[in-house]
LOZAFI-940863 format. One record per residue: x, y, z of N, C-alpha, C, O in turn; residue in three letters. Coordinates in Angstrom, 2 decimals, always signed. Atoms other than C-alpha are relative to their C-alpha. Layout:
BEGIN
((X Y Z) (X Y Z) (X Y Z) (X Y Z) "Ala")
...
***
This chain:
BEGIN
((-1.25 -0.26 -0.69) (-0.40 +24.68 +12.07) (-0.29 +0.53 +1.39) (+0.13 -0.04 +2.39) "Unk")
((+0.48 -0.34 -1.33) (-1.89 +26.63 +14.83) (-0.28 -1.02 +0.69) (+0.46 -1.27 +1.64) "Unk")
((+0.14 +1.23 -1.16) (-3.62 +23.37 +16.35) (+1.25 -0.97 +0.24) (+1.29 -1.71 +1.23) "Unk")
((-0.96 +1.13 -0.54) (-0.43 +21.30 +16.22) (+0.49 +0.91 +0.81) (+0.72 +0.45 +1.93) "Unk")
((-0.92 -0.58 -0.87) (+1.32 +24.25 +17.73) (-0.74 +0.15 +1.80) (-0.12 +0.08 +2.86) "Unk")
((+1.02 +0.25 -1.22) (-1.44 +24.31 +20.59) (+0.07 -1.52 +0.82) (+0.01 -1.54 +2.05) "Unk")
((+0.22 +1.24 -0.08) (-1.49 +20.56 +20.84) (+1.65 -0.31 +0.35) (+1.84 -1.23 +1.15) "Unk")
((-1.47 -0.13 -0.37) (+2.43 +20.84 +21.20) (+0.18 +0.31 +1.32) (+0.58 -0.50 +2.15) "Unk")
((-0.43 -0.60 -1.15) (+2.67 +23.26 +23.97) (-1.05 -0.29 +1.31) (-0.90 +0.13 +2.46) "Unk")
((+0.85 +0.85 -1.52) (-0.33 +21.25 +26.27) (+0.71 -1.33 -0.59) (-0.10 -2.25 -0.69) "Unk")
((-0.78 +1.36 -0.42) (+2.21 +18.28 +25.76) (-1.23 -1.36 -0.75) (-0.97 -2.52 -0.43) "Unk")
((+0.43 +0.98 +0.86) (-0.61 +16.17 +23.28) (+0.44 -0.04 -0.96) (+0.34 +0.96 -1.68) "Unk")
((-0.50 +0.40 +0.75) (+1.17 +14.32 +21.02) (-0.87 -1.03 -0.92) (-0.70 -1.50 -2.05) "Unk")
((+1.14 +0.58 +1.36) (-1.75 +12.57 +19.64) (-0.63 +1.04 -0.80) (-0.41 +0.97 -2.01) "Unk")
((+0.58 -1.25 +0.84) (-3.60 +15.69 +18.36) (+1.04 +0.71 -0.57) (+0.72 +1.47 -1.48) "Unk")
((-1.01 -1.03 +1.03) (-0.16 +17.37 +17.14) (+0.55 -1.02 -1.19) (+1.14 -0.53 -2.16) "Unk")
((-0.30 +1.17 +0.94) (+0.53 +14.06 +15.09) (-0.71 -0.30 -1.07) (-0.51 -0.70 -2.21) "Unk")
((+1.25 -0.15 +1.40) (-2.66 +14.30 +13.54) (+0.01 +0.61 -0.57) (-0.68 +0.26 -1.53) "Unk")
((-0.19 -0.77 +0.81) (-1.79 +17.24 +11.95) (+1.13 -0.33 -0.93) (+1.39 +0.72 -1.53) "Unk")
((-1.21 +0.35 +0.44) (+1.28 +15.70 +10.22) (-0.31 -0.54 -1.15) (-1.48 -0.91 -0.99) "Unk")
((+0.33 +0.23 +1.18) (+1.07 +14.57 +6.52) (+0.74 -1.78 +0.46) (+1.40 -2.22 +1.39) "Unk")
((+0.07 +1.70 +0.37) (+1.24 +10.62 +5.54) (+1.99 -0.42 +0.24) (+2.57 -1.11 +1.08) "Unk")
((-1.47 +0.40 -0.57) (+5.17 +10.61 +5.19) (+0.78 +0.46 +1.70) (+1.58 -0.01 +2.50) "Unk")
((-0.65 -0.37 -1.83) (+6.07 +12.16 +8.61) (-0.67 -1.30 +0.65) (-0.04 -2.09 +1.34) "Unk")
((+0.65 +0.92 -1.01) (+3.44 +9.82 +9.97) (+0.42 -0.67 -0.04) (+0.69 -0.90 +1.14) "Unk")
((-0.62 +0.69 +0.22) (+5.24 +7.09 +8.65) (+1.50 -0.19 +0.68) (+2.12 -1.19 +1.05) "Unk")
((-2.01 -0.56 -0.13) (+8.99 +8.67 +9.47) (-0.13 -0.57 +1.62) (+0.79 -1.23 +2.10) "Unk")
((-0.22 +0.00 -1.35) (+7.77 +8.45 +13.26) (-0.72 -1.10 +0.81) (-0.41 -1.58 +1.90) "Unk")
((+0.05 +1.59 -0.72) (+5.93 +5.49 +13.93) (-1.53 +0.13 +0.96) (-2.45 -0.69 +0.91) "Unk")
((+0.89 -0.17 -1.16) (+3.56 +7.07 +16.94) (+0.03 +0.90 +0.21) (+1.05 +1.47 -0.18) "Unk")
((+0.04 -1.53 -0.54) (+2.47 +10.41 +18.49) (+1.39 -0.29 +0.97) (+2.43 +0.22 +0.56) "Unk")
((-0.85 -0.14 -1.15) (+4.76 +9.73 +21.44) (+1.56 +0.27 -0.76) (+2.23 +1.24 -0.41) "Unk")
((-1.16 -0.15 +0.63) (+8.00 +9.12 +18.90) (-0.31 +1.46 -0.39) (+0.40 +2.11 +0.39) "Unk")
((+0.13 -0.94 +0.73) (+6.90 +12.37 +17.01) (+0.20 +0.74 +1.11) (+1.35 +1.11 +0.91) "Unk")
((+0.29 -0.70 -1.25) (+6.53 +14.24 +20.29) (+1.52 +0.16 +0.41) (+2.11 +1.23 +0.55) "Unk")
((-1.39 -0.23 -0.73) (+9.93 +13.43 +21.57) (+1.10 +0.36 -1.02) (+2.26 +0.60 -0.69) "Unk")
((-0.88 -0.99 +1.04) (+11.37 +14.81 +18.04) (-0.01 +1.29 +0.21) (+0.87 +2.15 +0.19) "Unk")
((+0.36 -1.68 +0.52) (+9.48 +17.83 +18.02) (+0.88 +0.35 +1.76) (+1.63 +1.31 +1.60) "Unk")
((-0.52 -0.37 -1.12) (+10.91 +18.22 +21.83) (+1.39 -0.06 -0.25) (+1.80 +1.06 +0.08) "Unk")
((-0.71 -0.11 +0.45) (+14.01 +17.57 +20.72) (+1.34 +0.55 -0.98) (+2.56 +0.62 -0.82) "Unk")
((-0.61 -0.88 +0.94) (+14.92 +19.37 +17.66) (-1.10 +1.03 -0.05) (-0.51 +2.11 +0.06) "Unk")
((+0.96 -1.36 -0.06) (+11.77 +21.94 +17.58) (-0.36 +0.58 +1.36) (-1.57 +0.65 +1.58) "Unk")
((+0.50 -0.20 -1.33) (+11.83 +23.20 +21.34) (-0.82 +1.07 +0.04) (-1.70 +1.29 +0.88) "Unk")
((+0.22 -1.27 -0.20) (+11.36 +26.74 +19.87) (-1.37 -0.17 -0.52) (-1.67 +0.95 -0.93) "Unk")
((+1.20 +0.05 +0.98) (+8.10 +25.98 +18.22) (-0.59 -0.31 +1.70) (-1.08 +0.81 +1.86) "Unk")
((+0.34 +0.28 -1.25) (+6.96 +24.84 +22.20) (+0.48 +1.33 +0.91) (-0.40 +1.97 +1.47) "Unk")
((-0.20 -0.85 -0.54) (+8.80 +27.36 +23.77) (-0.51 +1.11 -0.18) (-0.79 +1.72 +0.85) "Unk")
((+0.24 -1.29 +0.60) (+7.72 +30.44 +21.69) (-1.41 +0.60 +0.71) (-2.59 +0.24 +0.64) "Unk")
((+1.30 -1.34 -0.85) (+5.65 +33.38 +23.92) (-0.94 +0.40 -0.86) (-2.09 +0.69 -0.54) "Unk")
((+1.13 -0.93 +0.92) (+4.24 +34.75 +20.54) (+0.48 -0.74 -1.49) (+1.59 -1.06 -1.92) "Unk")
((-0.30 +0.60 +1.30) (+3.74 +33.31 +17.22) (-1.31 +0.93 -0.83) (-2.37 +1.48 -0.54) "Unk")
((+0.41 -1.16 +1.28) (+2.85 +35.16 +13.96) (-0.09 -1.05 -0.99) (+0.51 -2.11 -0.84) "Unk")
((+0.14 +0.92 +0.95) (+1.72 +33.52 +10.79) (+0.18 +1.51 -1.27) (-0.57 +2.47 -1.41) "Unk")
((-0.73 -0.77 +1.47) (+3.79 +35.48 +7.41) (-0.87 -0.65 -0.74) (-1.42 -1.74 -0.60) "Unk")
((-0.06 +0.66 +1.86) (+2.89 +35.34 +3.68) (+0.34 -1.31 -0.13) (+1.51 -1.66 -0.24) "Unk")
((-1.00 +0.86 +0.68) (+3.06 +32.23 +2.87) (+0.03 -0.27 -1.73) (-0.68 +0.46 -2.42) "Unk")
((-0.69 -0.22 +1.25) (+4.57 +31.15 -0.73) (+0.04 -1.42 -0.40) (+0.07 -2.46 +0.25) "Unk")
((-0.12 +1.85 +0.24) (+4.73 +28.25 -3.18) (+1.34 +0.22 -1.06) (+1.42 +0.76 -2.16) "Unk")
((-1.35 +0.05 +0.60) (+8.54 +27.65 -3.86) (+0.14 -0.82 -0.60) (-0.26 -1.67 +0.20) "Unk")
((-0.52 +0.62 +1.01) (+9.56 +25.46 -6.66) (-1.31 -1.19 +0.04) (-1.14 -2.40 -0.09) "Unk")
((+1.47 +1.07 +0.15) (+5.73 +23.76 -6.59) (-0.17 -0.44 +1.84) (-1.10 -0.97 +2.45) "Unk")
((+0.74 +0.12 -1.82) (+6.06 +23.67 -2.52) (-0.67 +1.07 +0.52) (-0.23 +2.22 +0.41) "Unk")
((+0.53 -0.64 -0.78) (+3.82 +25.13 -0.67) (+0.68 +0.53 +1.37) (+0.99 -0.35 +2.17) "Unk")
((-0.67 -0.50 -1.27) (+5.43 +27.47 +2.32) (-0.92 +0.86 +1.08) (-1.66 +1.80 +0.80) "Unk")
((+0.66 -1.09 -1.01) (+4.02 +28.99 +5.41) (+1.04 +0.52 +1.15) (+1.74 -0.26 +1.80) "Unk")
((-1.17 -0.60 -0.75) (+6.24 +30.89 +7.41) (-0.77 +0.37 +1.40) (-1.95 +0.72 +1.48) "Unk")
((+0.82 +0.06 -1.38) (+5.48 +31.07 +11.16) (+0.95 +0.89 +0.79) (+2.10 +0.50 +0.63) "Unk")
((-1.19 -0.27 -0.54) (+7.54 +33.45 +13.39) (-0.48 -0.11 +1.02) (-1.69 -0.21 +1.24) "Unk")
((-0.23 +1.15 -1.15) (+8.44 +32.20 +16.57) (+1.13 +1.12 +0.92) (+2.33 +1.34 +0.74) "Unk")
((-1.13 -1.45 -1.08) (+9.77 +35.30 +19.53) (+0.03 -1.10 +1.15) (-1.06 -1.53 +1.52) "Unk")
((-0.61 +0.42 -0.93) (+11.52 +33.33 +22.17) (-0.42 +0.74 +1.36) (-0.54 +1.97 +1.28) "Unk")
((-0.11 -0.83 -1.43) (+10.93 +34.23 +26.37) (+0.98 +1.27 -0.27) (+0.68 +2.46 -0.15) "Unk")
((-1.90 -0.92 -0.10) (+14.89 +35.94 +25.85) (-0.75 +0.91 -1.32) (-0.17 +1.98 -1.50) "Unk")
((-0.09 -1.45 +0.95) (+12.78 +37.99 +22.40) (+0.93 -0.38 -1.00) (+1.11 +0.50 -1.84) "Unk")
((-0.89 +0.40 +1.31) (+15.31 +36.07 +19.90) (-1.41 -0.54 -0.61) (-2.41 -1.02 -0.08) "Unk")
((+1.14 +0.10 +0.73) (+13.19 +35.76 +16.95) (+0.68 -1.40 -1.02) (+1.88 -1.60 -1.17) "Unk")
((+0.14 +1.15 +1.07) (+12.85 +32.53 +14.38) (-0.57 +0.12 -0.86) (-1.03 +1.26 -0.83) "Unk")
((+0.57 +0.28 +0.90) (+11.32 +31.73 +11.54) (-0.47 -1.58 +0.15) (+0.51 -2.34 +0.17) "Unk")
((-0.02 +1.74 +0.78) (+9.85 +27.88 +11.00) (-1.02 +0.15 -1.44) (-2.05 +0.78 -1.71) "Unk")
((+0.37 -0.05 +1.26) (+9.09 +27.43 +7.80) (-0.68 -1.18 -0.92) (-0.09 -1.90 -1.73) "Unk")
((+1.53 +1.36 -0.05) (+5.80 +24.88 +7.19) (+0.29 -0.24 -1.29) (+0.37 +0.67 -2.11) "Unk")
((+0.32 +0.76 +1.25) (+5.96 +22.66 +4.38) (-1.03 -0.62 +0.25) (-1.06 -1.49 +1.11) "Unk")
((+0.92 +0.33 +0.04) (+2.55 +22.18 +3.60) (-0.46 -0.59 -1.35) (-0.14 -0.19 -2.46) "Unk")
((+0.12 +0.88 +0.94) (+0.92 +19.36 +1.71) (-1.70 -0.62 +0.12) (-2.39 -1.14 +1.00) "Unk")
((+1.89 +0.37 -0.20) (-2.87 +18.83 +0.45) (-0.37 -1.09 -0.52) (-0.32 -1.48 -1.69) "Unk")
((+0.58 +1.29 +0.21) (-4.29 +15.84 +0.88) (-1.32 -0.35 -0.84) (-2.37 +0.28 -0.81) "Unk")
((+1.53 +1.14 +0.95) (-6.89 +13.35 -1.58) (-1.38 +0.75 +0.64) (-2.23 +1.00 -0.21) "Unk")
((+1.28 -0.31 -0.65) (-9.88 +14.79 +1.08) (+0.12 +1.58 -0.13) (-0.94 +2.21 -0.08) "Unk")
((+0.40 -1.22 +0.42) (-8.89 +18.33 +0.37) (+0.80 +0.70 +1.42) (+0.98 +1.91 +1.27) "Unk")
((-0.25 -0.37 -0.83) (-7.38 +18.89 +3.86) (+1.35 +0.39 +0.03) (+2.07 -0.35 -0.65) "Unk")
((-1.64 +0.02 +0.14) (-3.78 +20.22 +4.33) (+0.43 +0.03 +1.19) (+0.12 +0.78 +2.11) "Unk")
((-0.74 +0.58 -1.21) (-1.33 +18.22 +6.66) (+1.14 +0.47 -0.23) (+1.46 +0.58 -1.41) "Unk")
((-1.43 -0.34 -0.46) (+2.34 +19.53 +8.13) (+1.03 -1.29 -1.01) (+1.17 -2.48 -0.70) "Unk")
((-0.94 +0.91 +0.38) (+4.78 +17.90 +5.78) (+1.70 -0.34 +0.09) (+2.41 -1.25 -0.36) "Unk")
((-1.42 -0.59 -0.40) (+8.13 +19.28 +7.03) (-0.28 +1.42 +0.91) (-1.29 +2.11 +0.99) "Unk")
((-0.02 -1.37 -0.91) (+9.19 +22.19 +9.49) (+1.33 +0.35 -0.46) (+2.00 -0.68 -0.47) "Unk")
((-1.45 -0.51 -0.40) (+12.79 +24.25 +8.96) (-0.04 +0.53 +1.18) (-1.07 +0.21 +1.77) "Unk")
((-0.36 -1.16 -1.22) (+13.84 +26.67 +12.01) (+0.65 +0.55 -1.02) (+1.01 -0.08 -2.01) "Unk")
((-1.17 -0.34 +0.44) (+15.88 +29.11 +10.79) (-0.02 +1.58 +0.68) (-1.04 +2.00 +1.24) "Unk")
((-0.06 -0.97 -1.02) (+16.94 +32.36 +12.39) (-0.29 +1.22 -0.57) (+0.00 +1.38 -1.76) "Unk")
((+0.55 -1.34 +1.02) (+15.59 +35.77 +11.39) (+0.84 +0.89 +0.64) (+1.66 +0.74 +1.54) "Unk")
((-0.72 -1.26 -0.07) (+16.71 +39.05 +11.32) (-0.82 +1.30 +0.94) (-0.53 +2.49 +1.10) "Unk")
((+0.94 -1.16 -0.58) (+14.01 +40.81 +13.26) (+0.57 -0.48 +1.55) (+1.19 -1.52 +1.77) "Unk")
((-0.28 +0.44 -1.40) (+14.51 +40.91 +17.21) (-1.11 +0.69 +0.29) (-1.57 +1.69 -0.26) "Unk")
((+1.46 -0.67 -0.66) (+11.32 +41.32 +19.60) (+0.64 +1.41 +0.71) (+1.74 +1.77 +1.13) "Unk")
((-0.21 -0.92 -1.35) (+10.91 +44.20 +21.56) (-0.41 -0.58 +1.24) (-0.29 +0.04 +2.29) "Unk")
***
């Protein structure tokens, strides 16, 4: 998660694609399509000054990693990694939520 989020915010969309599990890869076709999603609907995952990696948790047999995500403005997020381990043992991004937390930065 860290390298896609790295690979996000220097604008490579081939190296943040590679982190993506078999069905996303599929869902989007190409780094460049994937790229102009995650710009799209995930700005805050690009935008975010400071990112934290929570507990993560395995909900109903999913695997969760919780990522928090403090905005320039200090509004805080949550995205919430659906993670999925692959045949070679490696684990690829299989979903992202946003969702809004209750903490605010200082």
């Amino acid at each position: 998660i860290g390298e896609q989020l790295a690979a996000l915010k220097a604008g490579d969309g081939t190296k943040a694609f590679a982190h993506a599990a078999p069905g996303i890869r599929q869902q989007f076709g190409t780094a460049e399509n994937f790229l102009a999603m995650v710009r799209a609907a995930y700005g805050a995952l690009i935008a975010a000054r400071y990112t934290e990696f929570l507990e993560g948790a395995v909900i109903e047999g999913n695997v969760i990693q919780p990522v928090r995500l403090v905005a320039p403005d200090n509004t805080v997020q949550v995205a919430l990694y659906t993670m999925q381990k692959q045949p070679d043992g490696r684990w690829k991004i299989a979903g992202c939520v946003l969702a809004p937390s209750t903490v605010q930065a200082a």
